[in-house]
C-alpha positions as CSV (number, residue, x, y, z in Angstrom):
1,X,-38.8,-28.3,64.7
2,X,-42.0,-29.0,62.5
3,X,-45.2,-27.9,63.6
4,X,-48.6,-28.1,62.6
5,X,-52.5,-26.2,63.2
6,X,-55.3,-28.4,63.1
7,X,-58.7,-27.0,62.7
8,X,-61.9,-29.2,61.3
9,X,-64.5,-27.8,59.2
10,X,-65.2,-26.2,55.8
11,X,-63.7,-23.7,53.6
12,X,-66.9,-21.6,53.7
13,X,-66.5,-21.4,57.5
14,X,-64.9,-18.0,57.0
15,X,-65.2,-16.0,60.6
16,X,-65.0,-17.3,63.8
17,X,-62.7,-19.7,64.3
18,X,-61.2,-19.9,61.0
19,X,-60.2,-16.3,61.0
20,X,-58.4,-16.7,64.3
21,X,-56.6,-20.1,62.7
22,X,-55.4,-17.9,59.5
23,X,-54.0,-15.2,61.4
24,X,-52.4,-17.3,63.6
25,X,-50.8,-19.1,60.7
26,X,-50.3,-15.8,59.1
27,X,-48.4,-14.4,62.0
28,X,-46.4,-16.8,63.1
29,X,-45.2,-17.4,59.0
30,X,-44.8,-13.3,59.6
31,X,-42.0,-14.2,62.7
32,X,-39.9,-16.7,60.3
33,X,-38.8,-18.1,63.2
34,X,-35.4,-20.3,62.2
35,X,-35.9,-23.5,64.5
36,X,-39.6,-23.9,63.1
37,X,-41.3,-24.7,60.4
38,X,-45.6,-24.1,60.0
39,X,-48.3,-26.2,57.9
40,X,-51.8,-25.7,58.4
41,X,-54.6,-28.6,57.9
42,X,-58.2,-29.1,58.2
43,X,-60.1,-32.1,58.7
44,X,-62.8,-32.4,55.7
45,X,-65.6,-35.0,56.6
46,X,-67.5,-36.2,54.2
47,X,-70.8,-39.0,54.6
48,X,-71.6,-41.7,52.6
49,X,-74.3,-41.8,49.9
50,X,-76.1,-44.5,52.8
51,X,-75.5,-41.7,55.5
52,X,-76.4,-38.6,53.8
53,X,-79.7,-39.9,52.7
54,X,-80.7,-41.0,56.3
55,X,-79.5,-37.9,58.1
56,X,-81.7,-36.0,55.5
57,X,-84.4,-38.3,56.0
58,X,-84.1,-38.3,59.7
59,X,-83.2,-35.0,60.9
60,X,-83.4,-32.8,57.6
61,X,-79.8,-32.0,57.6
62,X,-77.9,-31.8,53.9
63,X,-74.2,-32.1,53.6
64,X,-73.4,-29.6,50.7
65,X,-70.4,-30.9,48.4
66,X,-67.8,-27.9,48.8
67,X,-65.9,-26.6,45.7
68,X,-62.6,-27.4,46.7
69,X,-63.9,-31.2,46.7
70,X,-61.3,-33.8,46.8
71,X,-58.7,-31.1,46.2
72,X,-55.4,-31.8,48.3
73,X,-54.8,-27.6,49.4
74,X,-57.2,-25.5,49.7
75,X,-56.2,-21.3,50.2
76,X,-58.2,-19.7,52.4
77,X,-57.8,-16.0,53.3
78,X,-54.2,-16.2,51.8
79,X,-53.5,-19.4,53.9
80,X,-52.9,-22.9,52.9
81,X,-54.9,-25.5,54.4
82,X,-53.8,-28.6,53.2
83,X,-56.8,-31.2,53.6
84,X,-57.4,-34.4,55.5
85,X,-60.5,-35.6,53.7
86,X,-62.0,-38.4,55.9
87,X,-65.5,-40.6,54.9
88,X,-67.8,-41.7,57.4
89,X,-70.3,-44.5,56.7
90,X,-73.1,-45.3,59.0
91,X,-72.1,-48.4,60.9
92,X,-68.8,-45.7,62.1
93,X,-71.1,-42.8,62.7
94,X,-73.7,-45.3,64.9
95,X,-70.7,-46.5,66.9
96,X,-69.1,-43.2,67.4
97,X,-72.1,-41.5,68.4
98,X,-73.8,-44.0,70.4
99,X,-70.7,-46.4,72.0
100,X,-67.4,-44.5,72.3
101,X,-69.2,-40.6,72.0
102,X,-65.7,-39.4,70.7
103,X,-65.1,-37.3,67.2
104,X,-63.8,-39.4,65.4
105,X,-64.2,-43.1,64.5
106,X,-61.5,-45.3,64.3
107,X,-60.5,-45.8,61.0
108,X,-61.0,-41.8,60.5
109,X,-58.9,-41.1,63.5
110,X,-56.1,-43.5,62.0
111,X,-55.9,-41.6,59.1
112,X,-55.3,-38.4,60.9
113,X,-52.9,-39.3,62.9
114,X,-51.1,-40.6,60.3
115,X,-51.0,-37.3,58.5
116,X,-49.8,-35.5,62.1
117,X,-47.1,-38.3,63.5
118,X,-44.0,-36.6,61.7
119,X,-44.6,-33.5,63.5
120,X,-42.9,-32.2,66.4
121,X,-45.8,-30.7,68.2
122,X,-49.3,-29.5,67.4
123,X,-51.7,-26.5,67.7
124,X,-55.3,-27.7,67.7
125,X,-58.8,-26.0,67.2
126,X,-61.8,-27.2,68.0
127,X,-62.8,-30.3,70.0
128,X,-62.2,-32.7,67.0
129,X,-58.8,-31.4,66.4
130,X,-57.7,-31.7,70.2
131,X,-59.2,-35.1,70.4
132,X,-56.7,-36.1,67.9
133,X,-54.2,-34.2,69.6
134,X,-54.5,-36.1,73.0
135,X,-54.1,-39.6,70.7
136,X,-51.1,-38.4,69.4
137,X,-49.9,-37.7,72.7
138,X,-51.1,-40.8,74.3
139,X,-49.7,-42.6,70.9
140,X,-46.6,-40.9,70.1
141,X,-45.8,-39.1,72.8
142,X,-46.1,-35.9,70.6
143,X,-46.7,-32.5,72.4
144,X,-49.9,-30.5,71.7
145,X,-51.6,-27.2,72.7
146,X,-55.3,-27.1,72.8
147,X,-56.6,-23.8,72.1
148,X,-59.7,-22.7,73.7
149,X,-62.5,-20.5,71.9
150,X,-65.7,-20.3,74.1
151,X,-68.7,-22.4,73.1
152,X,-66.2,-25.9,73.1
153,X,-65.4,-25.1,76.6
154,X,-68.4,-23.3,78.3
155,X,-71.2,-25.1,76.6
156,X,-70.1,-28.4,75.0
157,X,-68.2,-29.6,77.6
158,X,-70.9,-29.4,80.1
159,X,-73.6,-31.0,77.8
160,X,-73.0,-34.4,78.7
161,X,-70.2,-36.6,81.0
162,X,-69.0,-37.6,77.7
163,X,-67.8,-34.3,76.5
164,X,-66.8,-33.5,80.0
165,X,-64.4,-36.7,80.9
166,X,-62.7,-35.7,77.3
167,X,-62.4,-31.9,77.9
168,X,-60.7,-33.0,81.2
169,X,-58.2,-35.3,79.5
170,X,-57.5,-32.7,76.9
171,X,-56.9,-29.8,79.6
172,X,-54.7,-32.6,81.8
173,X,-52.6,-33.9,78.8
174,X,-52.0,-31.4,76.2
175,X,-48.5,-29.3,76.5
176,X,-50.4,-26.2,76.3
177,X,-53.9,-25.0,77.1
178,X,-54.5,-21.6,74.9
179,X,-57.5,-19.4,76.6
180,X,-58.8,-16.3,74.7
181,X,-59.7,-14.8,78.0
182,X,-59.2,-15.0,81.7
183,X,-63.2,-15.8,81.6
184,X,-62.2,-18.6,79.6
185,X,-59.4,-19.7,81.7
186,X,-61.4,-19.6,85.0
187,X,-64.1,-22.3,83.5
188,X,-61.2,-24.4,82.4
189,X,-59.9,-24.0,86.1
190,X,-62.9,-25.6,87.1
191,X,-62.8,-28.4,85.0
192,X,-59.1,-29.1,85.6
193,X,-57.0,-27.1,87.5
194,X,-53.3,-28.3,87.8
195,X,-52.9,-28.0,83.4
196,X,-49.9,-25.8,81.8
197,X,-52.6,-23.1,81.1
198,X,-51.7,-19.4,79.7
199,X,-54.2,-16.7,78.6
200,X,-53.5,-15.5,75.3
201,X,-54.9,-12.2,74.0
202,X,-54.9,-11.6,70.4
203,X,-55.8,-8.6,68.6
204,X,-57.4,-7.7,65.2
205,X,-55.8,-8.4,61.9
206,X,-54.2,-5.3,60.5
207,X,-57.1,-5.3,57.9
208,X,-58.9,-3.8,60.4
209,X,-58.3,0.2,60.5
210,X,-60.3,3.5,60.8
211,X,-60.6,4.8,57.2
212,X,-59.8,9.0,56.5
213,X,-62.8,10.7,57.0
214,X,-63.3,10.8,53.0
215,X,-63.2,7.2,52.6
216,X,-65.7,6.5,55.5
217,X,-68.4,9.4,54.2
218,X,-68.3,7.7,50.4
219,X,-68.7,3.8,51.8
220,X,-71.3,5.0,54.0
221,X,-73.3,6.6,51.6
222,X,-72.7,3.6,49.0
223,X,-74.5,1.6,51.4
224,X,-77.4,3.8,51.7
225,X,-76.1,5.5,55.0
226,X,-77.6,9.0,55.0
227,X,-75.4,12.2,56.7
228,X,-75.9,12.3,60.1
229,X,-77.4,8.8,60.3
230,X,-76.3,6.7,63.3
231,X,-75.9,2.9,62.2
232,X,-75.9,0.2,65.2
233,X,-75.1,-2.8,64.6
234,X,-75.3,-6.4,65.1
235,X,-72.4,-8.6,63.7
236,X,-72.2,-12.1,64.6
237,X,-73.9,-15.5,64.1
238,X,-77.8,-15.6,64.2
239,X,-78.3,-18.1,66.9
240,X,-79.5,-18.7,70.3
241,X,-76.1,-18.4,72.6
242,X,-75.6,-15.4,70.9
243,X,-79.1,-13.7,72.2
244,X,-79.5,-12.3,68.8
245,X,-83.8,-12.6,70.0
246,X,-83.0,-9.7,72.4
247,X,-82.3,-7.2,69.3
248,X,-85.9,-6.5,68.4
249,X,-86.6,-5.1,72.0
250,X,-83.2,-3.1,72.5
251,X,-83.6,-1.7,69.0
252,X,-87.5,-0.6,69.7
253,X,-86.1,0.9,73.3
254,X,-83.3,2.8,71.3
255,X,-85.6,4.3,69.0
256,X,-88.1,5.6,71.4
257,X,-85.5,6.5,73.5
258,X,-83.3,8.2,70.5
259,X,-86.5,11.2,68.9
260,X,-83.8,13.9,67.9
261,X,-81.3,11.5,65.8
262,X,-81.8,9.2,62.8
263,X,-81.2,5.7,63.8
264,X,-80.2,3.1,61.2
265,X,-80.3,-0.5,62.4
266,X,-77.8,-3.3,60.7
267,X,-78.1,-7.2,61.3
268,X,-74.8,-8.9,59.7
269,X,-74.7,-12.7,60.0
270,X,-76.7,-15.8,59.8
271,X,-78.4,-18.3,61.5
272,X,-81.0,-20.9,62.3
273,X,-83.1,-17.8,64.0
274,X,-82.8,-15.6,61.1
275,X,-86.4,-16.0,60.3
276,X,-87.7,-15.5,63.8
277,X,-85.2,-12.6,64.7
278,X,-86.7,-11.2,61.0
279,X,-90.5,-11.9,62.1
280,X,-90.3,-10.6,65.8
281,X,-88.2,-7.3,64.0
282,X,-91.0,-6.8,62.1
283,X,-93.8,-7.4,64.5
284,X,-92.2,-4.1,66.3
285,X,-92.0,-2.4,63.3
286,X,-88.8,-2.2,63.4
287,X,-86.8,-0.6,60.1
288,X,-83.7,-2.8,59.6
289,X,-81.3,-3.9,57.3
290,X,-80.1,-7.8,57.2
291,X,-76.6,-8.2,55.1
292,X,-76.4,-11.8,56.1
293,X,-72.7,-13.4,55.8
294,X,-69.8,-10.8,54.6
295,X,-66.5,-12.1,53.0
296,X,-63.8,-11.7,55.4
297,X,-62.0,-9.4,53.3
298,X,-64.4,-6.6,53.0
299,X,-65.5,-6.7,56.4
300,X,-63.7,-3.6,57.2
301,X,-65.6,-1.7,55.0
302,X,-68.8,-2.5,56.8
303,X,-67.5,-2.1,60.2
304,X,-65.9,1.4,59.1
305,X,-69.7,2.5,58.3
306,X,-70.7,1.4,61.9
307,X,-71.2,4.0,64.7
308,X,-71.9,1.5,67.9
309,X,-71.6,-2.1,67.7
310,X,-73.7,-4.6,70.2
311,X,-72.3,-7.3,71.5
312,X,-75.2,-9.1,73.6
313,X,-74.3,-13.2,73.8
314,X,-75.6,-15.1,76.4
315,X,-71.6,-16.5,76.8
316,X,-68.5,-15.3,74.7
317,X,-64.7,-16.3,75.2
318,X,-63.7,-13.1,74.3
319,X,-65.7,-11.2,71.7
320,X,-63.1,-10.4,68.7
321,X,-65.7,-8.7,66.8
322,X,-65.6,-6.1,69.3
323,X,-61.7,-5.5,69.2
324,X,-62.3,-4.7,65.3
325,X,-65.0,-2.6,65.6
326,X,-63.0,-1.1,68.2
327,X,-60.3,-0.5,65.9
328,X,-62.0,0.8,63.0
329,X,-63.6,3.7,64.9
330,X,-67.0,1.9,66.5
331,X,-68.1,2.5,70.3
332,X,-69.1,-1.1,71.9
333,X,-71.9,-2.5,74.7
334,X,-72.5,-5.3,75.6
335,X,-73.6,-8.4,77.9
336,X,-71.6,-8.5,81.0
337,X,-70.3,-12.0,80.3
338,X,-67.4,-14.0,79.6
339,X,-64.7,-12.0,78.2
340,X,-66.4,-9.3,76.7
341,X,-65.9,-6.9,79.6
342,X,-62.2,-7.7,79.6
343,X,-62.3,-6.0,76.0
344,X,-64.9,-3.5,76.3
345,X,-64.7,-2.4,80.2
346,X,-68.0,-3.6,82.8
347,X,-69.1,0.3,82.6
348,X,-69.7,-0.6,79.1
349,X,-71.6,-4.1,79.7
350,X,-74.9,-4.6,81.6
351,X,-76.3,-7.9,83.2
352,X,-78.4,-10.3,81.5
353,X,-81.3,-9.4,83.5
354,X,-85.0,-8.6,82.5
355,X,-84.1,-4.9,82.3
356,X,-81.2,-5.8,80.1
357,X,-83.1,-4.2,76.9
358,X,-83.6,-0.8,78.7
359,X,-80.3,-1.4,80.3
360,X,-77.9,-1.7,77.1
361,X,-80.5,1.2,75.1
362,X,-79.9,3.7,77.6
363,X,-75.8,3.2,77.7
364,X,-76.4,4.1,74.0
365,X,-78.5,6.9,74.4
366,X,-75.8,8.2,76.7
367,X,-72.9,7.6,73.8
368,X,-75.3,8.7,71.3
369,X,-75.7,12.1,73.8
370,X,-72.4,12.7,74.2
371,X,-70.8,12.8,70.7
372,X,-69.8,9.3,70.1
373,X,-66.4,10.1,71.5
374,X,-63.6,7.6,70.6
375,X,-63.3,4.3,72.0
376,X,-59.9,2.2,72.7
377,X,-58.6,-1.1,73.8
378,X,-55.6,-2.3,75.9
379,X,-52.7,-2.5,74.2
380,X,-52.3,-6.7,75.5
381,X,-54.7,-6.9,72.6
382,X,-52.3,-7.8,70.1
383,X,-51.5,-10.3,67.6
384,X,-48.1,-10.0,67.4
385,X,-47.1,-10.2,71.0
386,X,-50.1,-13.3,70.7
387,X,-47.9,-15.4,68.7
388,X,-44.2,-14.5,69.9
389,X,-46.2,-16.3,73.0
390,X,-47.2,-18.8,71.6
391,X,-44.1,-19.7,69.5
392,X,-42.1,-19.4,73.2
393,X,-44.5,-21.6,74.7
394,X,-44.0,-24.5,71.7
395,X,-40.5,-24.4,72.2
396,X,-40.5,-24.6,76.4
């Protein structure tokens, strides 16, 4: 049985979505399952000359040219991706964003499929990827499973009836529908009810660990961490579903709520509010550090230096950031939404209300006031049992 993972984007989109995609690859390579084999692809969009000048002209958007350019594989994070570049002109992008409102234009979607139609069934990520799933399923009658993240579901889909008639078609004809969380799943419900849906909870990679004692004191210190020095932190993209403008009250309520401890506040990420989260940080006169966007690979070593994490978005599938910190010794708090509370616990989230600042400081003050005892997650957060799932549900 051939099978392929389908994800669109860039190789620099390290995090997110693409972490998820390489340790899925990773771990079901890991199983060596005998009636399967496993390639990975990304779709790699590029614009015309025409096309890039206008959208730079127009909205102020540049289309950097990535390194791996024109290159047929690409590794990423140990994985290989192998890549579907596609062109758009602007005659294609005018009809696909203003007529048939779908991902793809024609000739681009051809192309793609042409590259998936010798499989036996396919994994998809991200709305592109699953809109190309349900045309090789309308096409080919090919078998796909649509993986669900968060913002693709709970806030794209809902943005216009566009996006909403083609998240319905996806979650009625694909073979699987993958959530990350039963919060997930529930909104999918909604959408479409009667689809083969399964929740599937995956874990951290096993790059994420609690370092000895040693280790942790010498990183800590490297990075400017003093003895005794609490570090909360912020890890995540700098934008607006991720309430990252809340941080510069929570962090002024923590330190005048937190006189007898030294308090070292961490911002890793970026983002379209980085400036404004920077400006209003300041304004408060607030004392922070901004790392801005850490390799995969060494983000263990950063999250082995953190003492609380905060995990504050206005919606979240699940929140795997919270499951590493978790893992490598961190205490989390966060927003009671989505599926953050089925990592963290609700007596660890508070509600997005105008007290939410005070709310969320004061759960910290309490950890900080009781000794930072050890925090731990469900064992259904795993990878391993995630993939021996999903490899079952392929072959059903």
């Amino acid at each position: 049985m051939k099978v392929a993972i389908l994800t669109v984007g860039n190789t620099s989109d390290t995090g997110g979505i693409m972490s998820f995609v390489c340790e899925e690859a990773r771990q079901i390579a890991n199983m060596k399952p005998s009636d399967m084999s496993l390639d990975v692809f990304m779709v790699r969009e590029r614009y015309s000359i025409l096309l890039s000048l206008l959208l730079r002209l127009l909205k102020g958007y540049i289309q950097e040219t990535p390194n791996d350019f024109g290159k047929n594989t690409t590794i990423v994070d140990g994985v290989e991706f192998n890549n579907i570049w596609i062109k758009e002109g602007v005659l294609s992008f005018f009809v696909r964003t203003r007529i048939t409102h779908r991902p793809f234009g024609i000739a681009n979607t051809k192309t793609i499929l042409n590259c998936m139609k010798k499989y036996d069934y396919l994994l998809t990520h991200k709305t592109g990827s699953q809109y190309i799933g349900l045309q090789l399923r309308n096409k080919y009658n090919i078998p796909f499973g649509a993986f669900w993240h968060g913002s693709e579901l709970a806030v794209t889909t809902f943005s216009d009836k566009h996006a909403y008639g083609l998240t319905k078609e996806v979650l009625e004809k694909s073979h699987d529908n993958f959530f990350v969380s039963q919060a997930l799943l529930k909104i999918g419900e909604g959408v479409y009810k009667e689809g083969n849906n399964h929740v599937i909870y995956t874990g951290p990679s096993d790059m994420f660990y609690k370092y000895d004692e040693e280790r942790k004191k010498e990183l800590r210190a490297r990075k400017g961490v003093c003895e005794g020095e609490i570090v909360i932190a912020y890890v995540g993209s700098l934008i607006s579903i991720k309430n990252v403008l809340a941080l510069p009250s929570i962090f002024r309520a923590i330190r005048e709520k937190c006189l007898n401890e030294k308090v070292k506040f961490w911002i890793i990420g970026t983002g379209d509010l980085e400036s404004e989260l920077s400006t209003e940080l300041s304004k408060l006169g607030i004392q922070y550090e901004m790392f801005g966007k850490i390799p995969q690979d060494i983000m263990p070593d950063y999250m082995n230096c953190i003492d609380i994490l905060l995990l504050i978005s206005k919606k979240e599938g699940l929140g795997l950031v919270s499951l590493e910190a978790i893992k490598c010794g961190a205490q989390v708090f966060g927003s009671l939404v989505g599926g953050i509370p089925e990592v963290i616990g609700e007596d660890r989230c508070v509600s997005l209300s105008d007290s939410f600042a005070e709310d969320i400081s004061e759960l910290v003050i309490n950890a900080i006031n009781s000794g930072l005892i050890p925090q731990t997650y469900d064992e259904r957060f795993s990878w391993g049992k995630a993939a021996q799932s999903i490899v079952n549900s392929i072959r059903s």
